[in-house]
Every structure is written in C-alpha cells, then in structure tokens.
C-alpha positions in Angstrom: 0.0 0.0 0.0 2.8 2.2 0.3 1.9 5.9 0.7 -1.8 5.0 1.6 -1.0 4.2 5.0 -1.2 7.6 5.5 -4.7 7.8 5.7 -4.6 5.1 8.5 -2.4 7.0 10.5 -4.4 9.8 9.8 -7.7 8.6 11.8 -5.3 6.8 14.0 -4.4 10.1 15.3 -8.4 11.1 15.9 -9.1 8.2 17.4 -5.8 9.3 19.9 -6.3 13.1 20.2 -10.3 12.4 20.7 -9.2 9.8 23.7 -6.5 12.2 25.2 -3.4 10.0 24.3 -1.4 12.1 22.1 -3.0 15.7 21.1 -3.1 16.6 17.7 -3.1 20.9 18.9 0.3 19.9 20.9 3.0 21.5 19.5 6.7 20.0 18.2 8.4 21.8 21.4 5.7 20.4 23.4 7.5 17.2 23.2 11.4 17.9 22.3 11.5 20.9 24.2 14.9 21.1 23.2 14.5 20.6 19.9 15.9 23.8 17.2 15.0 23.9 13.7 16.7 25.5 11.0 16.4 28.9 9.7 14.0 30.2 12.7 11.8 27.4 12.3 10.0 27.8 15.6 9.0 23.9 17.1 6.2 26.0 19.1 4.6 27.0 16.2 4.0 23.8 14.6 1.4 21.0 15.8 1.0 17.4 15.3 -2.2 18.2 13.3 0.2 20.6 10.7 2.9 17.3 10.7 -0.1 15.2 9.2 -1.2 17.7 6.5 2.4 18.5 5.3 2.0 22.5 6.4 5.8 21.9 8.7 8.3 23.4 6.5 11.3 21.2 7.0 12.6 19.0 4.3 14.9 15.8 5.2 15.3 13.8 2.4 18.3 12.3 4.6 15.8 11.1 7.4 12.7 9.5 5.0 15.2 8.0 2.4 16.7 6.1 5.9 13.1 5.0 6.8 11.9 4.1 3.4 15.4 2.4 2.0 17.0 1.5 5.0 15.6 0.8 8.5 13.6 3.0 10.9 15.8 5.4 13.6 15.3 4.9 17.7 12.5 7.3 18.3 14.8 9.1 20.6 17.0 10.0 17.8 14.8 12.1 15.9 15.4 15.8 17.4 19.3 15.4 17.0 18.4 13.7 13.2 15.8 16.6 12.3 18.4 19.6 14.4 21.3 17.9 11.9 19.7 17.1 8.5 16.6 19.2 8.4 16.4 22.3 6.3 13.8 25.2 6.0 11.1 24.7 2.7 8.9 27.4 1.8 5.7 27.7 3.3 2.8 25.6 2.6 1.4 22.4 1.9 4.6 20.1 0.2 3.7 16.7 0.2 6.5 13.9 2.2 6.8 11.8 4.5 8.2 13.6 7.2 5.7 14.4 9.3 4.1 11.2 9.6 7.2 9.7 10.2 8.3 12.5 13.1 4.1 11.9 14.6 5.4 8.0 14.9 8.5 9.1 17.0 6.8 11.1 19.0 3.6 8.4 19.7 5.9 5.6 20.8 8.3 8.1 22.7 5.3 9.7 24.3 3.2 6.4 24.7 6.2 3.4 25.2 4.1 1.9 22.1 5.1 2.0 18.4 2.9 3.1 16.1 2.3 -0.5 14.5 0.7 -1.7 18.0 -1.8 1.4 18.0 -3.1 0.2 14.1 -3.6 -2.7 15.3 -5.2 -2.3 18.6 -7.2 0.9 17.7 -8.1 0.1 14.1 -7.4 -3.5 12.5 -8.8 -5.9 15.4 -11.8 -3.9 15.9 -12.8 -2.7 12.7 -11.8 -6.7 11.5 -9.3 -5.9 9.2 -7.6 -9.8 9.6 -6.0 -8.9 6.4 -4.0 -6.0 7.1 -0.7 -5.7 8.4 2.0 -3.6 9.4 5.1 -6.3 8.4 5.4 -7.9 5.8 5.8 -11.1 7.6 2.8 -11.7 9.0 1.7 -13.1 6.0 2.5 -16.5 4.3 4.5 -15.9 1.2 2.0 -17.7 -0.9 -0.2 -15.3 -0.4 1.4 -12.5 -1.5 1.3 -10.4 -4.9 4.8 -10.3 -5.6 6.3 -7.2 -7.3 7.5 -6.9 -11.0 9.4 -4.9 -13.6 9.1 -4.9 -17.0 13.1 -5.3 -18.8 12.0 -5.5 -21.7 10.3 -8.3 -24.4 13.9 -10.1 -24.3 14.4 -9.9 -20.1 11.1 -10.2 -19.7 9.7 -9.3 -15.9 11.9 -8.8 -12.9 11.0 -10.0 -9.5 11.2 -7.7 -6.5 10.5 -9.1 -3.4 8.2 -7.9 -1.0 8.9 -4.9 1.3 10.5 -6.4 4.5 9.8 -5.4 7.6 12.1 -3.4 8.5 11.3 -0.7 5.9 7.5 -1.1 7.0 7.4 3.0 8.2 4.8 4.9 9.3 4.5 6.6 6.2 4.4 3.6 3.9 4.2 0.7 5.9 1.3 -1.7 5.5 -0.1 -4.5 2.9 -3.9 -5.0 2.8 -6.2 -7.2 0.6 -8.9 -6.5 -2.0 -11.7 -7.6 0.9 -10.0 -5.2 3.5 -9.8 -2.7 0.9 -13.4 -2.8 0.5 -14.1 -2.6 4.6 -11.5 0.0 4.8 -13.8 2.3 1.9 -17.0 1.2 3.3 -15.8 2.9 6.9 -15.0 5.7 4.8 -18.5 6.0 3.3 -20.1 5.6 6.4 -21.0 2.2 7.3 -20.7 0.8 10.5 -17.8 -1.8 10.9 -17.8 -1.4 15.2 -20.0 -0.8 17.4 -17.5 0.8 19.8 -15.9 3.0 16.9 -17.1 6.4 17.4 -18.2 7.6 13.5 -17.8 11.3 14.2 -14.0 10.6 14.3 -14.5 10.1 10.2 -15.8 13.4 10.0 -13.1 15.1 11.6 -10.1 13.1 9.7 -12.0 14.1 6.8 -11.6 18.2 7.2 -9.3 19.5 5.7 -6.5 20.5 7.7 -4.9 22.8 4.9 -5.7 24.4 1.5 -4.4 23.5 -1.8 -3.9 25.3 -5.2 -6.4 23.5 -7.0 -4.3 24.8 -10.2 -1.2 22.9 -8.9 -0.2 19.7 -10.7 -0.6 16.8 -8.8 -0.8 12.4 -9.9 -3.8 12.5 -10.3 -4.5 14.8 -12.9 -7.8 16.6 -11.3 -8.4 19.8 -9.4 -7.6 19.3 -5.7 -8.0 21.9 -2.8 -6.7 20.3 0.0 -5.4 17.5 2.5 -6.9 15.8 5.1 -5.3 13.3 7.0 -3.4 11.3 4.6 -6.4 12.0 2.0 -6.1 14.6 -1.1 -9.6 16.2 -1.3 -10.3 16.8 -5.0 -12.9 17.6 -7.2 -14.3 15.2 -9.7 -17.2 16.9 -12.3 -18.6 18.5 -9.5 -18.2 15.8 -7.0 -16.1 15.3 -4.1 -13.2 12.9 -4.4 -10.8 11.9 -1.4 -8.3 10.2 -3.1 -4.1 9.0 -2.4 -2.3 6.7 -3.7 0.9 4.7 -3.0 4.2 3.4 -4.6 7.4 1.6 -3.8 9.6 -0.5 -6.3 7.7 -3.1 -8.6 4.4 -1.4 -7.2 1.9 1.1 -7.7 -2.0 1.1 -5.5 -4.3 3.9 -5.4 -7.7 4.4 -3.5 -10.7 6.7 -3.9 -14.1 7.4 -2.4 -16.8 9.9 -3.4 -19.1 11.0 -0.3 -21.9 12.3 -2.1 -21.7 9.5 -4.9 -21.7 6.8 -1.8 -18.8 4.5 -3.8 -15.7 4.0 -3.3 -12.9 1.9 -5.4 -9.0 0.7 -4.8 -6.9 -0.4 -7.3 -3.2 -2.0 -6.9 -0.8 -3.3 -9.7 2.0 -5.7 -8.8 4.1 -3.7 -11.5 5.6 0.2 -11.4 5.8 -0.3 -16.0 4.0 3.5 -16.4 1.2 1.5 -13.5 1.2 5.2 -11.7 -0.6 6.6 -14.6 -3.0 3.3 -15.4 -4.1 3.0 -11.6 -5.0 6.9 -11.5 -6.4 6.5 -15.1 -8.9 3.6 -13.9 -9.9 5.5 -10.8 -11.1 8.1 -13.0 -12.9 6.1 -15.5 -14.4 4.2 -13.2 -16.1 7.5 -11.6 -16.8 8.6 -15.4 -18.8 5.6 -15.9 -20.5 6.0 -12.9 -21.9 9.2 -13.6 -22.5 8.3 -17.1 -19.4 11.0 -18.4 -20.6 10.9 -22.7 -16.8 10.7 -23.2 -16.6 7.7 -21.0 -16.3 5.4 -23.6 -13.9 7.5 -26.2 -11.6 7.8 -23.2 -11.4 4.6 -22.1 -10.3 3.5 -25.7 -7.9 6.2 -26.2 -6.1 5.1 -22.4 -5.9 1.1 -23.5 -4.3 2.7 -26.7 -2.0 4.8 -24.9 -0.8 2.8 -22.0 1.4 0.3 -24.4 3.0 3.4 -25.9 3.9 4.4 -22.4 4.9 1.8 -21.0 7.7 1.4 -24.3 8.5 5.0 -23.9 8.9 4.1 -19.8 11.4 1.7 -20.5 13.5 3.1 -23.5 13.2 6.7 -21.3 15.2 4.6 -18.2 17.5 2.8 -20.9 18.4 5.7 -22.4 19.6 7.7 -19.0 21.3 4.7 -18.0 23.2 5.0 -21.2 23.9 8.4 -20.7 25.3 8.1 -17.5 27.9 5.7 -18.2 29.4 6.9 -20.7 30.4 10.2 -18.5 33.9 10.5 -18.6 34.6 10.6 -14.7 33.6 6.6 -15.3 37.4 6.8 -17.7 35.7 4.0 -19.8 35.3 1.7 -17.0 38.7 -0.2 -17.8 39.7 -0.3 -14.0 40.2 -4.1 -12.9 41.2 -3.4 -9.2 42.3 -6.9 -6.3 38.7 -7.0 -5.1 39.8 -8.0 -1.8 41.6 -4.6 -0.7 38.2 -3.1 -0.5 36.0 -5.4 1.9 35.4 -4.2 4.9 33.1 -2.3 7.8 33.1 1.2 8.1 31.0 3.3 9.8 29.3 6.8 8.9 30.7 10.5 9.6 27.7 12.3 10.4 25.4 9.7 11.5 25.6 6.4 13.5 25.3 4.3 10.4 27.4 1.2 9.4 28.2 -0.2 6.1 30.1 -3.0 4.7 31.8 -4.1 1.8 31.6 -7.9 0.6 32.4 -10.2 -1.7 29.3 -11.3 -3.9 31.1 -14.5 -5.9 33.6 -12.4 -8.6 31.9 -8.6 -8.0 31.6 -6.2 -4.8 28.1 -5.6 -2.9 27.6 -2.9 -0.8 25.1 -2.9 2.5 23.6 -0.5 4.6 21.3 -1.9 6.4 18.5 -2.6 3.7 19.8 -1.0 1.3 22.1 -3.5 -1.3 23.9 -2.0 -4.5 26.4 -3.8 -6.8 29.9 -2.5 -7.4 31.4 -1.7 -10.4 35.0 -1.4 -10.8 35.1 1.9 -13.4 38.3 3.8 -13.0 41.0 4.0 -9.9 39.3 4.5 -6.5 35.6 4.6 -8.6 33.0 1.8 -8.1 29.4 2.2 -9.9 26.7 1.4 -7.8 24.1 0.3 -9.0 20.3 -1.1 -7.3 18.1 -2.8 -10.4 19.0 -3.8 -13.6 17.2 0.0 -14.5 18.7 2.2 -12.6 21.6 4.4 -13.0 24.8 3.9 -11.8 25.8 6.1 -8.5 29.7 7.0 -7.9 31.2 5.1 -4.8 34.5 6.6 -4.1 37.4 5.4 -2.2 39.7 8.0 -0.7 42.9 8.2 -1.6 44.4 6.9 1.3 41.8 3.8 1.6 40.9 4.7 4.7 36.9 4.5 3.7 35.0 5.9 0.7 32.1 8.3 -0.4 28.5 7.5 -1.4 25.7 9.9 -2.0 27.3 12.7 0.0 28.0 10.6 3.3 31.6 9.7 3.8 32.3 6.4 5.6 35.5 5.5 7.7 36.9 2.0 7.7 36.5 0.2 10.7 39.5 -2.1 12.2 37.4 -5.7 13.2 36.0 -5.6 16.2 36.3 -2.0 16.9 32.3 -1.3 16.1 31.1 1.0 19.1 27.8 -0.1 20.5 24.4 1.8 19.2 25.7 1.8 15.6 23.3 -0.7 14.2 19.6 -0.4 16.1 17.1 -3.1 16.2 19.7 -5.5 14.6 19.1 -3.8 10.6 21.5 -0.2 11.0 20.0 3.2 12.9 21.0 4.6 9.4 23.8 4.1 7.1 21.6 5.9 4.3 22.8 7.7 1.1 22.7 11.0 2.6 22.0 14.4 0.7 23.1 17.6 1.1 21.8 19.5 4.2 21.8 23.1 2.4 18.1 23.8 0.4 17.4 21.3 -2.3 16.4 21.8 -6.0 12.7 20.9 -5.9 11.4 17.7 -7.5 8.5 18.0 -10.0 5.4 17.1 -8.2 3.3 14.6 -9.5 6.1 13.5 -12.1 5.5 9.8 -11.7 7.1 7.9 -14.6 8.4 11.3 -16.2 11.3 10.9 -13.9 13.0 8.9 -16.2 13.5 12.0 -18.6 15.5 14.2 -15.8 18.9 14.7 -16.5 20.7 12.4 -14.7 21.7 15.2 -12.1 22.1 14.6 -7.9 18.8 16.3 -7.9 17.1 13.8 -10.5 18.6 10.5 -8.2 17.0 12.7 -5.2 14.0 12.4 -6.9 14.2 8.9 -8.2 14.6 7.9 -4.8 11.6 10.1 -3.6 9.5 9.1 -7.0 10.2 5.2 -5.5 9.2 5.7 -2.0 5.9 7.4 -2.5 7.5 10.6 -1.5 5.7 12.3 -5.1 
C-alpha cells in the first residue's frame, strides 16, 4: 500500500487526540523541548495536526530515504536527526513523509508503544481488518502479490521481493487485501464496521487540515484543494473525491471514495511499468462511468491505446539515461580491474551512526547498509558504480585516496578495524542509518506529481533525489 497508509495513521491520530493520548493541537516543542530547527523554524509554532497535513516546513530527504530504504531510527533519535539534516522549505502544503514519520517518533516516545501496535489495537482488530498488516511477515509468502518490472520483451519481468519489515514506516508501511480494501472504503462511506468505533472521528479526519492550489499539478490529474489526513480532497465533475495513492519498487495502488456518490474503489498493480498513470487512469474512469461522463467510452479506448505506448517510452526513457550516465567521462571507460579484496570491509558513517560493509558477492563487490544492497562496479582508480536494479543508473562510490573509507551519496564512511564497532551503531539489529545522505543546504525541488516522467530528468544529484523520492511514495 505504500503511501496509503497515510490515511490510517491519519484517523489513527483522531481516534488518539479524541481519547486524550497524544493531542493533535500539541506543539513540536511540546514534546522535544529542546528541539531547534533551521532557519527560525519555531518547534512551538508547529502541531502534530500541521505534521499530518504537510503545512511543517522542514525538508529531510536524509531522514525518510533512511526509513523508506534503509531501517527506521530509535524514536529518541529524531530531534538530534531533524536539528542535523533538516532544512527550511517554503511555506505551505509540500507533500512527504516527514511528518508522519516525526508523529510515529513522537507516539511511541510519548506512549512506550510503536505506532504498529496502536493500528492494530485501535483500528485492524476492531474494525476486523484480519487482512492488514504492518510487516510484511505476517503473511505466508504464498499469499502475496509479488512485485514486478518490466526489462523489456527479451528480459522479460523482474522480481522484486516484497517490502520487508524493516522498511514497513509509518508513512508507507502496510499491505492490505482486496476484501479489507473494500471494509477500509466502506468505513470511509459511512457504514458501520464497530460498534465501539465512534463515526464522528471520520468526520473530523476528513476536514481538511490545509488548503491547496487546486491549479497545482498533482498524480492525479484533477483539481484538488486540499489535504486531510493522509487523503487529497479533489474535485471530480462537481463531485467530491478523497483520493491517495501509493508506490514503492515493482508497485503502484491507489484508493478513492466519493461521499456524495456513496462508492468507493481501490486499485493495486504488482508492476511500477508506467502503473502510476494506469491506476489513476482507472480511478477516473471508473467515476466517469459512474456518472455516465458521454466521453466515458472515447476515453477509455484512447487510455488502453495509450498505456502500451507508455509503458515502451517508460522503459527506452530509463535505458536511455542509463546510457547516458555511463558513458560520463569521470567513469574513464570503465577499464579499471582493481584486487577485489583490498576493499572489503566495515566502516561506519561520519555524520550519522550508520554502518556499512563491503563484501564479496562471488567475482563482483556488494555494498550494504542496512537494507539497502547495490552492486559495485569497478570503473576507473578509486571509482566503483553502484548500482540497485537492472534500470537504474549507476551512482559513484569513491574510495579516498588513502583507503581509509570511501564516499556514497554525499556521506563519507571510515573504515572500521574488526571488532572496533562502538555499540548503538546498528539499532534493532538492521543499522540506525547508514543511508545515502544528501546535502543539508536547500534542495532543488522535485516536479510534483512527475510519476514515470522521472526517467526524462537529466541524470543530475537532484534527478537521483528524486528517483529515490519518486520510488518511495514521496511524489
């Protein structure tokens, strides 16, 4: 479900603020008194409520790329990660996952309990949502919808496995059915799942908590005004929409319900091939053919011509920049044929307490950090390529001169003698971070809404920003 799980958290936190657990009008300073944000952003001045509706202007791509990619923080790390790596935005609604990922620090630091055990206490057991999860690994492998990419008619589909647990985060952390798909919508429209759950709680995770330029471009190609919650509230030929989707790698799901219409529809695709524009496209014709739209029928012919065309222009887009990048000349032709074995190792992040290794993967390198796996490429003295799937571009990895560690995405890691690990360096068994950091200076905004346009960026730090972003959900 990626991104969707948004909305859960979303009435999660009603459900909370209405029984006086956590208060959704309590501020950031409230609970990190001793928190300080960049650039005179004033912790007072910004509630729990404004972290759930994106209105926070911080940005820290360094913090939700660790979540999404690499393994969720200690709680109690999160002032010192946001004071370090945080950076003032502009004002206004900018969609991330930020603030639902600061709200879950906050609800198990303020509570003792993560935010996982509220779902399911507060929302999956009684609302009887048996097929919903917050890991992965609750469920038997046989029942779940792998995910795929499309390589092309000789390659053929790629396998991506599930998301594991540990990169289950509040923002994008859950897997649901069809059947509890259907319940979830149905609460949504009004029926009544529980006895004991109080409906006007709906009501109030449905107000929008801020205003959006309905001019702005968004995924889903229609007018929307605002968000509330973990829902975009759009308009629809005169009819309200609360729509959101989700992505992650081989994936795309979106899910939409109309009040006054009284229906509701989810649709997921096991596949990312172009899958952001088809699942949006068949949310909308489905509502056209609900309300009988005369160009219902022209349109639905002219997408199931389209969508072919886009997935081939997908794919040769991706191939293309791939091309491009290796044949920059810092690569020097990629004749390097280094001794493998001088660079395997441990080493452990400068800025944050993040460990990665080095290891041999039969005759190539493999680099780890935490969840996160690329394959090395020798290229030219000192210079690996890293590289995730068979379509992405390859990233520098860069040894220092003096082998005493190497650079990746901005971080620079330090070579650990064996056994010399300090403790804390590796939380909950899967590394506290160990992520490709960015820069912690303002960022080059990514195009909102871009979905599989991505692939046309010049291959730039800011266009693997937004890759990254693009993958988890983040836009």
């Amino acid at each position: 479900m990626a991104s969707q799980t948004k909305s859960y958290m979303g009435l999660l936190a009603q459900v909370l603020d209405r029984q006086g657990v956590l208060r959704l009008d309590s501020t950031l300073a409230d609970h990190w008194p001793r928190l300080r944000l960049p650039d005179g952003v004033d912790p007072a001045a910004w509630t729990l409520a404004d972290l759930l509706n994106h209105r926070v202007p911080l940005s820290a791509d360094a913090v939700t790329t660790l979540e999404a990619y690499i393994g969720s923080p200690d709680p109690a790390v999160y002032p010192q990660l946001l004071q370090q790596f945080a950076s003032k935005r502009a004002d206004g609604f900018d969609y991330d996952n930020l603030g639902y990922n600061i709200y879950a620090a906050i609800l198990q630091q303020h509570t003792g309990r993560s935010w996982q055990d509220w779902l399911q206490q507060t929302l999956f057991t009684p609302l009887q949502l048996h097929e919903t999860a917050t890991n992965t690994s609750s469920f038997d492998p046989a029942q779940l919808a792998f995910n795929h990419q499309w390589l092309g008619a000789e390659q053929g589909w790629r396998l991506v496995p599930p998301k594991p647990d540990v990169l289950m985060h509040s923002a994008g952390g859950m897997m649901t059915s069809p059947r509890d798909m259907g319940r979830w919508l149905r609460l949504q429209l009004g029926a009544t799942l529980s006895p004991q759950f109080d409906a006007r709680l709906l009501d109030a995770a449905h107000r929008a908590g801020v205003q959006v330029d309905p001019k702005a471009r968004n995924a889903y190609e229609l007018p929307c005004n605002g968000y509330a919650y973990g829902w975009n509230v759009c308009d629809f030929e005169g009819h309200t929409l609360y729509i959101h989707g989700g992505s992650y790698t081989g994936a795309r799901s979106m899910m939409a319900f109309s009040p006054d219409l009284g229906v509701g529809i989810g649709v997921f695709s096991n596949s990312d091939n172009a899958t952001g524009w088809l699942t949006s496209r068949t949310v909308v014709q489905f509502f056209q053919y609900l309300i009988d739209h005369p160009g219902a029928d022209s349109w639905a012919r002219t997408r199931q011509q389209v969508y072919p065309q886009r997935v081939a222009e997908q794919l040769s887009g991706m191939r293309a920049r791939q091309v491009a990048v290796r044949q920059e000349p810092r690569w020097q032709g990629w004749r390097w044929q280094p001794a493998l074995a001088s660079f395997v190792g441990t080493f452990q992040a400068e800025r944050l307490p993040a460990i990665a290794r080095i290891v041999r993967d039969g005759d190539a390198l493999q680099l780890q950090v935490g969840a996160l796996t690329r394959t090395l490429q020798p290229a030219a003295p000192g210079l690996f390529g890293a590289q995730d799937g068979p379509l992405d571009v390859v990233q520098p990895l860069e040894f220092r001169p003096d082998g005493d560690g190497f650079e990746f995405e901005g971080e620079i890691y330090r070579r650990r003698p064996a056994g010399e690990l300090p403790d804390g360096h590796e939380a909950r068994g899967h590394g506290s971070a160990g992520l490709p950091l960015p820069g912690t200076g303002p960022e080059e905004p990514c195009p909102h809404g871009a979905g599989e346009r991505m692939h046309r960026m010049p291959a730039t730090a800011t266009a693997r920003r937004c890759m990254r972003r693009q993958k988890a959900g983040l836009i």
